[in-house]
C-alpha positions as a Markdown table, in Angstrom:
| # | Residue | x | y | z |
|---|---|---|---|---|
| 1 | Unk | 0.0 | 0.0 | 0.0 |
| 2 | Unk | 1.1 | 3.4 | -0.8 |
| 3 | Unk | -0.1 | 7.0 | -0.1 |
| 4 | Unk | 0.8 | 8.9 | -2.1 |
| 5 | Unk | -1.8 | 11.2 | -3.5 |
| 6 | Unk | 0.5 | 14.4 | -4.8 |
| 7 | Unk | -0.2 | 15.7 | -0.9 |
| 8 | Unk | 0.7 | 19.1 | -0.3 |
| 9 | Unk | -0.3 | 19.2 | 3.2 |
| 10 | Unk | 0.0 | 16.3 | 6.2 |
| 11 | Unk | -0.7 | 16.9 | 9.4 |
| 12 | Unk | 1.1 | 14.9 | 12.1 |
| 13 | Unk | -0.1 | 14.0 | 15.6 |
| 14 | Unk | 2.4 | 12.4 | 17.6 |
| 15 | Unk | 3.5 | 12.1 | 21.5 |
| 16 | Unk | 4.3 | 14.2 | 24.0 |
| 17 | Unk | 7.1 | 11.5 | 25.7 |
| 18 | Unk | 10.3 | 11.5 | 24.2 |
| 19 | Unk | 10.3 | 7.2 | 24.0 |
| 20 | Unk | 7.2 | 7.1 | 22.4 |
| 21 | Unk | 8.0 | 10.5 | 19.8 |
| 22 | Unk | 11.0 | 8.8 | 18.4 |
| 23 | Unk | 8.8 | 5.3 | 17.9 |
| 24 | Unk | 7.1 | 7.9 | 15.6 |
| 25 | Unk | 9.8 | 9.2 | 13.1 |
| 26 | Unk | 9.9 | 6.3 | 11.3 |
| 27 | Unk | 5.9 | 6.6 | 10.3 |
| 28 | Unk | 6.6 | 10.2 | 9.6 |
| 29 | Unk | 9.9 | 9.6 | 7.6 |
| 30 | Unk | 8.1 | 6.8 | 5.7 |
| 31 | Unk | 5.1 | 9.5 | 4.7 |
| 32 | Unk | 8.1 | 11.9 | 3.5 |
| 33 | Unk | 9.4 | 9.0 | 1.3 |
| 34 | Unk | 5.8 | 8.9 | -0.3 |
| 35 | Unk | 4.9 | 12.5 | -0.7 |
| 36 | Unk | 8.2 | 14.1 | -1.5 |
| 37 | Unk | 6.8 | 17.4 | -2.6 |
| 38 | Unk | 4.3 | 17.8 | 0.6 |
| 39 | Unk | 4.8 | 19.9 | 4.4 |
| 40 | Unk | 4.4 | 19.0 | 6.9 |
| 41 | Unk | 2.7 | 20.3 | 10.5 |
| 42 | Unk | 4.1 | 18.2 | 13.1 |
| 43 | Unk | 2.0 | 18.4 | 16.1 |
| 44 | Unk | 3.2 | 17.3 | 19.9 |
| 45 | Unk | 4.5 | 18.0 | 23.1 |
| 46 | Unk | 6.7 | 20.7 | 24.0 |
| 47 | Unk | 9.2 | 18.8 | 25.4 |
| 48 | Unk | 9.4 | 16.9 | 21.8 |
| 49 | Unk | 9.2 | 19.4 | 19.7 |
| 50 | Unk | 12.8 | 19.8 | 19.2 |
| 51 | Unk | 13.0 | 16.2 | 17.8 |
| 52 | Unk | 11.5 | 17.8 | 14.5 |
| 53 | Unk | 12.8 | 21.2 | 14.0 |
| 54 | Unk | 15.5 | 19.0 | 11.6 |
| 55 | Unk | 12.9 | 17.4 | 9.7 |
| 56 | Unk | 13.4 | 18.3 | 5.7 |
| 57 | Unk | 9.6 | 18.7 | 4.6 |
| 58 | Unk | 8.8 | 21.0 | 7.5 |
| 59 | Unk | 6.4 | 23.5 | 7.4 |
| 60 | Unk | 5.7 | 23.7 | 11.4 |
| 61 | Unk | 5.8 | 22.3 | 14.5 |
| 62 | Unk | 2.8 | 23.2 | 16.8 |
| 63 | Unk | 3.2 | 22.1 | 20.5 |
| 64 | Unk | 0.8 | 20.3 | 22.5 |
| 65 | Unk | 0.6 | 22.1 | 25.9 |
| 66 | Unk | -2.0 | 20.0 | 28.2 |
| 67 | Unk | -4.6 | 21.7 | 29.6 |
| 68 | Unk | -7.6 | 21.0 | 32.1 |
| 69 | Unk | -10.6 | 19.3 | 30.6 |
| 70 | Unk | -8.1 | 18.7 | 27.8 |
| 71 | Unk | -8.4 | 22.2 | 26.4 |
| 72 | Unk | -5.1 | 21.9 | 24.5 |
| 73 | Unk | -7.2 | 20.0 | 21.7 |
| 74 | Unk | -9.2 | 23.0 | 21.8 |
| 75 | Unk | -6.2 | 24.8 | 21.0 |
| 76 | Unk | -4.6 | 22.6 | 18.3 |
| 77 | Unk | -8.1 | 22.6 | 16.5 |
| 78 | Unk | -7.8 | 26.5 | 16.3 |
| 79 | Unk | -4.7 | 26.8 | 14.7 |
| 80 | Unk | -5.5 | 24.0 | 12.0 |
| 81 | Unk | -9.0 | 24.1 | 11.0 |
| 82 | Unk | -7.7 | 26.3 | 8.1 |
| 83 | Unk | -6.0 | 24.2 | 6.5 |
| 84 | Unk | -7.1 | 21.7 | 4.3 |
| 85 | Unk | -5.3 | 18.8 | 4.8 |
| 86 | Unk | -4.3 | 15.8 | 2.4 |
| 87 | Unk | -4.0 | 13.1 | 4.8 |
| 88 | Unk | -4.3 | 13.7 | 8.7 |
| 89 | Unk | -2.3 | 10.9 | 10.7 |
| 90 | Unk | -3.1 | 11.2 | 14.5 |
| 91 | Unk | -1.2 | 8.8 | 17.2 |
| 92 | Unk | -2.8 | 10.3 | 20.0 |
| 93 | Unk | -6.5 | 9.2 | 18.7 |
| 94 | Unk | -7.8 | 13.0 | 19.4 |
| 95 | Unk | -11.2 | 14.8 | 18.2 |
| 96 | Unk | -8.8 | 17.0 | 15.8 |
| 97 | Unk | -8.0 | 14.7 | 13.3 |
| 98 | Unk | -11.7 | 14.3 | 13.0 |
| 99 | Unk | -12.9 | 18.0 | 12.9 |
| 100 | Unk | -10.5 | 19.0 | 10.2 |
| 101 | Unk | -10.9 | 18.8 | 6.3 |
| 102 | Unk | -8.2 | 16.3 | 5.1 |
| 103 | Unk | -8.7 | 13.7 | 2.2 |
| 104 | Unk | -7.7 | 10.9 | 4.3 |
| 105 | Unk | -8.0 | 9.9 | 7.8 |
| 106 | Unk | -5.3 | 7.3 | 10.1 |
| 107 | Unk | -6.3 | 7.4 | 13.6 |
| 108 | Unk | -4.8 | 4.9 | 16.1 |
| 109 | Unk | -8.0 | 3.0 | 17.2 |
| 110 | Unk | -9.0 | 0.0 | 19.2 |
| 111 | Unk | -8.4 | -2.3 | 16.0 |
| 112 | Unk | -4.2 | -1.4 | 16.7 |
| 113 | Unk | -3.1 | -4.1 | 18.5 |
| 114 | Unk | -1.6 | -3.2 | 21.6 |
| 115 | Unk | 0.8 | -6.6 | 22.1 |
| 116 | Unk | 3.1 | -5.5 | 19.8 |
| 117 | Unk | 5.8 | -3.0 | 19.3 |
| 118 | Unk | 5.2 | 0.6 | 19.4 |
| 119 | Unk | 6.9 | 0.3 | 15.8 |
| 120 | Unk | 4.5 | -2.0 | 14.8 |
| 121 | Unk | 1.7 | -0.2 | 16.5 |
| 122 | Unk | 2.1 | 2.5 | 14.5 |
| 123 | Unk | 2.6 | 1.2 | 11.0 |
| 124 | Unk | -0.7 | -0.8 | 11.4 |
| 125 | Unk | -1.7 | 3.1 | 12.0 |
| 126 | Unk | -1.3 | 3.3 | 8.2 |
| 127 | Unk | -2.2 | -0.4 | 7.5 |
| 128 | Unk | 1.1 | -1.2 | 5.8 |
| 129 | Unk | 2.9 | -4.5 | 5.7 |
| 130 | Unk | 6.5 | -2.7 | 6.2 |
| 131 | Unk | 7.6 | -1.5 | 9.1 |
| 132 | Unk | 9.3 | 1.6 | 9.1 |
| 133 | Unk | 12.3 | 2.2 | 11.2 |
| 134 | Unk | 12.6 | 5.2 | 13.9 |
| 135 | Unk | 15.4 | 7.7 | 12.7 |
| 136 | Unk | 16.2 | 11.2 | 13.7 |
| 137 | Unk | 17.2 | 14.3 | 11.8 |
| 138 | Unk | 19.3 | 17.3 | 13.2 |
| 139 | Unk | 19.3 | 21.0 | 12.9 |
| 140 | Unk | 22.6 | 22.4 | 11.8 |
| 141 | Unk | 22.4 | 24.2 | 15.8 |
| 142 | Unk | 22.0 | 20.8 | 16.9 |
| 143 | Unk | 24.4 | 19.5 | 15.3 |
| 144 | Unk | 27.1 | 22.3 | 16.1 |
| 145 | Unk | 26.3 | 22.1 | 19.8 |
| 146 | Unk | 26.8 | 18.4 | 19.9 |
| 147 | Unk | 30.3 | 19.0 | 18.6 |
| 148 | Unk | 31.0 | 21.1 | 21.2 |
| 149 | Unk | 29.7 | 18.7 | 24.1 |
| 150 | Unk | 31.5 | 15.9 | 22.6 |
| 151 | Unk | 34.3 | 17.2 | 20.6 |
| 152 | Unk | 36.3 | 15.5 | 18.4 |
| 153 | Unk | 39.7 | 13.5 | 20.5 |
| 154 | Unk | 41.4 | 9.9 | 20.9 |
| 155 | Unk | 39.8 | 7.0 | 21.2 |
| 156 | Unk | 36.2 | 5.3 | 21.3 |
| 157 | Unk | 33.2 | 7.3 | 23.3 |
| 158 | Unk | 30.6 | 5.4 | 25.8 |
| 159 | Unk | 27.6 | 7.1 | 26.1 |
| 160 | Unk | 25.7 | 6.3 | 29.1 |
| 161 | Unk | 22.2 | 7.0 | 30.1 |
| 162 | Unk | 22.1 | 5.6 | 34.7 |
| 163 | Unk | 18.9 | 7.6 | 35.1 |
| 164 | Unk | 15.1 | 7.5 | 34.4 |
| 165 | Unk | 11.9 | 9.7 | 34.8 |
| 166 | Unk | 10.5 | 7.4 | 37.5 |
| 167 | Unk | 12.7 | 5.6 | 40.3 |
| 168 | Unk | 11.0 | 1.8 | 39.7 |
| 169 | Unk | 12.6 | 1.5 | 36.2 |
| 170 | Unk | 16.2 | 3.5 | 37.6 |
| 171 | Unk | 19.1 | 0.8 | 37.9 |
| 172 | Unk | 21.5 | 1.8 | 41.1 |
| 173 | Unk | 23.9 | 4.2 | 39.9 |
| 174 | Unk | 26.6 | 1.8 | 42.0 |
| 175 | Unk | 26.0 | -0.8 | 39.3 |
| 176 | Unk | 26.2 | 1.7 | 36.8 |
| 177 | Unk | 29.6 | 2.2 | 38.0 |
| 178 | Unk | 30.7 | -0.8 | 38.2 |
| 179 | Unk | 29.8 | -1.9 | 34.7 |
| 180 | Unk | 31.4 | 1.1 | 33.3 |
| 181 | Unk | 34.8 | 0.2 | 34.9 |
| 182 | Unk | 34.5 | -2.8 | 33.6 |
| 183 | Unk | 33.7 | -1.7 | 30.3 |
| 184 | Unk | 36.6 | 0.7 | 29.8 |
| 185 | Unk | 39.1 | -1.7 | 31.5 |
| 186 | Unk | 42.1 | -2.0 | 29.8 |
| 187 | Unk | 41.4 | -5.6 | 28.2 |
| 188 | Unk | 37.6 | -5.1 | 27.9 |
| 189 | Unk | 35.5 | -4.2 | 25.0 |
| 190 | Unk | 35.9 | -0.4 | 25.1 |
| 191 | Unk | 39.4 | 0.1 | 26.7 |
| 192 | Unk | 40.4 | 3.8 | 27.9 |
| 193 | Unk | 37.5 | 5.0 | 26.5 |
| 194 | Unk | 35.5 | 8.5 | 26.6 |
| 195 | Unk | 32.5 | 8.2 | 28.8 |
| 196 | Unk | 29.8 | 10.7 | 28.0 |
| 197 | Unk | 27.3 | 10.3 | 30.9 |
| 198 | Unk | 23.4 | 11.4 | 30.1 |
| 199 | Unk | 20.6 | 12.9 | 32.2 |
| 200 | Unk | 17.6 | 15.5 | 32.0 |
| 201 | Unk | 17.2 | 18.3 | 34.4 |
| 202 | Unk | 15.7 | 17.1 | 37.7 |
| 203 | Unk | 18.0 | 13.3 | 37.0 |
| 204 | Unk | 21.1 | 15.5 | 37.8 |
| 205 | Unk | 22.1 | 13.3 | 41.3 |
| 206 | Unk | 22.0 | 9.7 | 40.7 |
| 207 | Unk | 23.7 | 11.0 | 37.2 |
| 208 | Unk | 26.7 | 12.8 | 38.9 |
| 209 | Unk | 27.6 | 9.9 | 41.4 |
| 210 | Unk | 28.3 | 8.1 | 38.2 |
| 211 | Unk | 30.1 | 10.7 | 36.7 |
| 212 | Unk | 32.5 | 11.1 | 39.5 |
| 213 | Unk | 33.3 | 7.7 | 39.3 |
| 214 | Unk | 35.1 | 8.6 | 36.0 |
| 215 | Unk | 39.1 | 9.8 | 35.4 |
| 216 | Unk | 39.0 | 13.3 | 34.9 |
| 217 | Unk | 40.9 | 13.3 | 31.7 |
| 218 | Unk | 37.8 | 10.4 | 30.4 |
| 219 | Unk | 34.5 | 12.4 | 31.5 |
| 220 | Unk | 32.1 | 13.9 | 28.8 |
| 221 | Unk | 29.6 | 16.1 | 30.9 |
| 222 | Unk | 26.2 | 16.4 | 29.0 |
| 223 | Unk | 24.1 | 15.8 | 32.5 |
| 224 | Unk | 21.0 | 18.3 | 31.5 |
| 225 | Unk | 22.9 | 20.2 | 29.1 |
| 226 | Unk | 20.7 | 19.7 | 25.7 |
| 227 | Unk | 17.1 | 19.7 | 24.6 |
| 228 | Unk | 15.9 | 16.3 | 23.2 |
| 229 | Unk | 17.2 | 16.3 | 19.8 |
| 230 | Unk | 20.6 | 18.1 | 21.0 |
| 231 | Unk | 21.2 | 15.1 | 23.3 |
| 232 | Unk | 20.3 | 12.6 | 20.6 |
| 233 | Unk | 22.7 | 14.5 | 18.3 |
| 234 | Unk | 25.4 | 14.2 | 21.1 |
| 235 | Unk | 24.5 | 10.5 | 21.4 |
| 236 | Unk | 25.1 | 10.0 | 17.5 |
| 237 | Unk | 29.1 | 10.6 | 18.7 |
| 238 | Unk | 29.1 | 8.2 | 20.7 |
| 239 | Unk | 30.4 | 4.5 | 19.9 |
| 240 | Unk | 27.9 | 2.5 | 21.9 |
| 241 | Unk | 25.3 | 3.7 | 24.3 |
| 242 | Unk | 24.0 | 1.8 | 27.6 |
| 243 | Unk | 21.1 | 3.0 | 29.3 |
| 244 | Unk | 18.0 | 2.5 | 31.6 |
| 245 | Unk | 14.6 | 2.3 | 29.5 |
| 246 | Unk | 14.2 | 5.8 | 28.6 |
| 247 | Unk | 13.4 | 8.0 | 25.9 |
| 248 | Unk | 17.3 | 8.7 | 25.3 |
| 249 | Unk | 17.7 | 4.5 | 24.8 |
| 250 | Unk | 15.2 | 4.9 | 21.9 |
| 251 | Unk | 17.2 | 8.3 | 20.5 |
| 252 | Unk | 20.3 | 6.0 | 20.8 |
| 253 | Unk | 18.7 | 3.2 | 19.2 |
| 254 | Unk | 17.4 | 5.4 | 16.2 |
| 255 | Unk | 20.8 | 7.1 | 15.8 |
| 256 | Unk | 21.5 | 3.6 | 14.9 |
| 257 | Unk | 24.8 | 3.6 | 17.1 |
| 258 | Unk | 25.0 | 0.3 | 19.6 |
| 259 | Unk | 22.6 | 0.1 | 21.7 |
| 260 | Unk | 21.7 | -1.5 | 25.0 |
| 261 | Unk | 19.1 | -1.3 | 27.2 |
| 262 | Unk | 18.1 | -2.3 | 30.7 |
| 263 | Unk | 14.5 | -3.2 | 31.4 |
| 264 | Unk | 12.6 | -3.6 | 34.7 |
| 265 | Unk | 9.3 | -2.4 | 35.2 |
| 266 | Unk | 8.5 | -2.1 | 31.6 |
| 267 | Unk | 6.9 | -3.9 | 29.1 |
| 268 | Unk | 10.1 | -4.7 | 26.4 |
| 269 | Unk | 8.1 | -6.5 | 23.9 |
| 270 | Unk | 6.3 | -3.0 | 23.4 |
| 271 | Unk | 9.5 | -0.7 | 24.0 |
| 272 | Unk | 12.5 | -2.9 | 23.5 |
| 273 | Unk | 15.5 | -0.3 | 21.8 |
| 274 | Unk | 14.5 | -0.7 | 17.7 |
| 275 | Unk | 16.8 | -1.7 | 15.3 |
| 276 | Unk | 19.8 | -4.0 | 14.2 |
| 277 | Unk | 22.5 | -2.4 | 16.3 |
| 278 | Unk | 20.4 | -2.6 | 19.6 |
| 279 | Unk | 19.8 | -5.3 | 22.5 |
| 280 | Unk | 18.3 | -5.4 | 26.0 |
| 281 | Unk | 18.5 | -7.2 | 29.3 |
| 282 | Unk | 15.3 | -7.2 | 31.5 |
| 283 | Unk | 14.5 | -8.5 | 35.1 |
| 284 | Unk | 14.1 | -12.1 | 35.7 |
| 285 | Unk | 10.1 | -10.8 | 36.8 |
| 286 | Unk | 7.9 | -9.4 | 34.8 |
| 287 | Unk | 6.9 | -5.7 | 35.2 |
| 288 | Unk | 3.5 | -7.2 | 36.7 |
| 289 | Unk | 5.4 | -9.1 | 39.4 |
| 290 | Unk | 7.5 | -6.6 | 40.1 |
| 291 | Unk | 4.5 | -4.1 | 41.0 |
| 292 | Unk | 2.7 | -6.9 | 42.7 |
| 293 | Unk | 3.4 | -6.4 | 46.0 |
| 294 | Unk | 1.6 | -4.8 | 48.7 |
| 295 | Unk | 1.1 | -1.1 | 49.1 |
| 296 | Unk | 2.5 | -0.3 | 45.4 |
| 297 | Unk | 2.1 | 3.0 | 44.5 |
| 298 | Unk | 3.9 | 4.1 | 41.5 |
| 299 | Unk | 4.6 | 7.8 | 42.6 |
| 300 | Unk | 6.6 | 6.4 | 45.5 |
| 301 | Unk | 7.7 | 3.2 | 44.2 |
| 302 | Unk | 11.9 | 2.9 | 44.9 |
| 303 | Unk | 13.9 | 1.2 | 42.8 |
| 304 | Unk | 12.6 | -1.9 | 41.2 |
| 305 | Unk | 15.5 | -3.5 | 39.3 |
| 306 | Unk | 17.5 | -5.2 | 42.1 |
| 307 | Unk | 17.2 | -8.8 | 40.9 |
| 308 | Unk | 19.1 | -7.5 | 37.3 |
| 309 | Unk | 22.7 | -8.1 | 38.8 |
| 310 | Unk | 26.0 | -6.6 | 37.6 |
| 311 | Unk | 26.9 | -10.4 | 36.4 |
| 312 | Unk | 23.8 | -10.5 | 34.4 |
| 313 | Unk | 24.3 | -7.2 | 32.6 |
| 314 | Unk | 27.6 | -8.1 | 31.8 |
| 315 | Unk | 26.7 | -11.4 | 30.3 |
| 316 | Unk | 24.3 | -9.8 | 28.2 |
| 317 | Unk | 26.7 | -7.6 | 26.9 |
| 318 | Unk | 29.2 | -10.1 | 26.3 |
| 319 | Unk | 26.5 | -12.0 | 24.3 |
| 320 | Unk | 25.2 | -9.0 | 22.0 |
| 321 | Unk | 28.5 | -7.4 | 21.6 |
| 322 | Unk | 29.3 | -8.4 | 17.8 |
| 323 | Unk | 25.8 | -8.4 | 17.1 |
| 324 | Unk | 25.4 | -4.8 | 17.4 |
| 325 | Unk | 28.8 | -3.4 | 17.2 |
């Protein structure tokens, strides 16, 4: 199936998390392949929005800014209901993509099947049979500034990602440590290496134990330093990138540098990194047995990724390493 209809104009609904915004490029690159000569408005959270300004058929982004009584659809519809659209692709299932004129209409709906990748998810969006890849695009500013934070030198670069937006599915920043060392030993896989270590703003602690841990002469600072798109830039440096589950894994992932993620209380069949250079561990439980305990509460939940030893993550990467190097 193809869509090409000579579109002029696409509109684009797509997420307001970083994971799940990247999971989308590759829908959105894949309606770029087939409507070359069309714009596109891109449409989604502020905190993704920089994730498109690099887009080639870009006519503009819109955030999402949510609202009570979800009067932020209220606010999208305004600013698009003049346009008439050629196709009108909406991840987020919204009343917009319904109240605007557009030839055609793909709305994630009840007959996606939620079992399977987000990847998958969203090409069944579209009802294709191929399933296309996430990948990124930079701004030249992006670009530039990820230069600057890692800057050309000797030698390999680890990128590492020890922290999470929610504590459950945060690996101990001690283990983080020690699998870094081990790492950049002299006889290991990434000997003497760089380490560039990763965090938003408000991850900055856990982050800066790790980064401590590091020679002086090795450490690559880029703890809360970038926008989205500027860290995933600055993770396209790097050689090979390890990381909790987190929207940066999935920027790493689509970068298409080595990737490796750790899993805990998440579902990795659904958010596994995507692509040929990327692998995962997970827990020995589930993400429903980890939470199955009494008094869960996922606001104060602690860390829930104690069973994934040091010995196991090492194994893992022993055992992926010239798959997705």
């Amino acid at each position: 199936m193809t869509l090409n209809l000579n579109s002029k104009h696409i509109l684009f609904i797509t997420s307001s998390r970083i994971g799940d915004a990247v999971l989308s490029t590759g829908l959105l690159n894949y309606l770029h392949e087939q409507n070359p000569n069309a714009k596109f408005t891109v449409c989604c959270g502020s905190l993704t929005a920089s994730l498109f300004e690099g887009f080639p058929a870009l006519e503009r982004i819109i955030p999402i800014n949510k609202r009570k009584y979800n009067a932020h659809w209220f606010d999208l519809w305004k600013q698009v209901i003049g346009t008439k659209f050629d196709i009108v692709v909406d991840l987020r299932n919204s009343a917009v993509s319904r109240l605007v004129r557009s030839r055609k209409r793909y709305i994630y709906g009840s007959y996606v099947d939620k079992s399977l990748h987000k990847v998958e998810q969203n090409a069944s969006v579209l009802r294709i049979d191929e399933i296309p890849p996430p990948r990124l695009w930079f701004s030249d500013s992006q670009l530039k500034k990820a230069r600057a934070l890692i800057p050309e030198g000797e030698g390999i670069v680890l990128g590492v990602g020890p922290t999470s937006n929610w504590a459950g599915k945060t690996w101990s920043e001690d283990r983080f440590i020690e699998i870094i060392s081990w790492m950049t030993s002299t006889h290991s896989f990434m000997p003497n290496a760089r380490v560039a270590v990763f965090a938003a703003p408000n991850e900055e602690e856990a982050a800066r134990a790790v980064l401590a841990s590091i020679p002086k002469d090795k450490q690559l600072d880029i703890i809360a330093k970038a926008d989205p798109a500027t860290a995933a830039a600055t993770i396209a440096r790097c050689d090979f990138y390890l990381g909790n589950d987190s929207g940066l894994m999935h920027c790493a992932a689509a970068a298409g540098i080595p990737t490796f993620g750790l899993f805990g209380p998440s579902y990795p069949h659904i958010y596994k990194p995507w692509g040929a250079n990327a692998a995962y561990i997970s827990t020995p439980e589930s993400f429903d047995e980890l939470i199955d305990y009494e008094g869960y509460d996922s606001k104060t939940a602690p860390c829930l990724m104690g069973s994934l030893s040091v010995d196991m993550v090492k194994d893992g990467i022993e055992k992926s390493w010239t798959r997705i190097t």
